[in-house]
C-alpha positions, 0 to 999 in steps of 0.5 A: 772143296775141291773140283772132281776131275773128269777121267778122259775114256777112249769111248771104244777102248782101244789102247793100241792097234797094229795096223801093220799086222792087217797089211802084212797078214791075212788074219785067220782066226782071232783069240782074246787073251789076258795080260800079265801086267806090272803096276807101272805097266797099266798106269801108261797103258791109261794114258795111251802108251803103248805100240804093237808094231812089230810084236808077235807071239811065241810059245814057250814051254806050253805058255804064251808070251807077247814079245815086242810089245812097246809100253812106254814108262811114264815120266812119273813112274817111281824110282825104284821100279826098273821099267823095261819098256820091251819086256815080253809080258806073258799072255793068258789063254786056255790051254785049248788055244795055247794047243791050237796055236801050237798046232797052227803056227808049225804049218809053213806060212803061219804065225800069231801076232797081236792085233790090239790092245784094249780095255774089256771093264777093268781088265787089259785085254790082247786081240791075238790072231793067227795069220798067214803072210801076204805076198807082194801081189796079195798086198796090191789087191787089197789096196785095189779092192779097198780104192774100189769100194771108196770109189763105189760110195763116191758114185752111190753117194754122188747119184742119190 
């Protein structure tokens, strides 16, 4: 008989997350989107590889398309599949979100980008938001405000 193998879970799971997003914009509204995946696809997104630096969403021909999205092929993936890691991979939204962000994303300053990938069941799931870009001086003030409160805690948790 043989051993039954333990599958290593991410317990919260997360795939990938893109922090970068949550620096550079402030997120205005968020929307859960299926993914249009291929085989090999789901196999690497299993093992964790997968990048969402520098991916956004665009709009085209009333569906939406997740572009620069990084999927990394296994090293076992079959030959005869040609894997391309930056293909734009086509979102699935109801067509009232496709419709608000088109309406969104034509104001100056706004755009969609995918904020994490994520497992919900069995199903591959993308957090897309509509953002608006940060300035220099934006960026600066967050980064106070978040060395405040961790200063905050530091006291509290110091005086008790």
């Amino acid at each position: 008989m043989s051993k039954s193998k333990k599958k290593k879970s991410n317990s919260s799971g997360t795939i990938a997350l893109n922090k970068r997003a949550r620096h550079d914009y402030f997120v205005d509204q968020k929307f859960e989107a299926g993914l249009a995946l291929s085989g090999w696809e789901v196999k690497s997104l299993r093992e964790g590889k997968a990048q969402l630096v520098d991916s956004y969403v665009i709009i085209h021909q009333n569906e939406a398309w997740l572009i620069g999205a990084r999927i990394t092929p296994l090293l076992s993936a079959s030959t005869h599949v040609v894997c391309e890691p930056l293909r734009q991979r086509k979102l699935l939204l109801n067509r009232r979100e496709i419709d608000k962000i088109i309406q969104v994303t034509e104001q100056k300053g706004k755009t969609c980008a995918a904020m994490a990938l994520y497992w919900k069941g069995n199903k591959i799931k993308c957090e897309v938001a509509l953002v608006t870009g940060k300035k220099d001086h934006d960026k600066r003030d967050t980064a106070k405000e978040r060395d405040w409160a961790r200063d905050k805690e530091r006291l509290m948790k110091h005086s008790a």
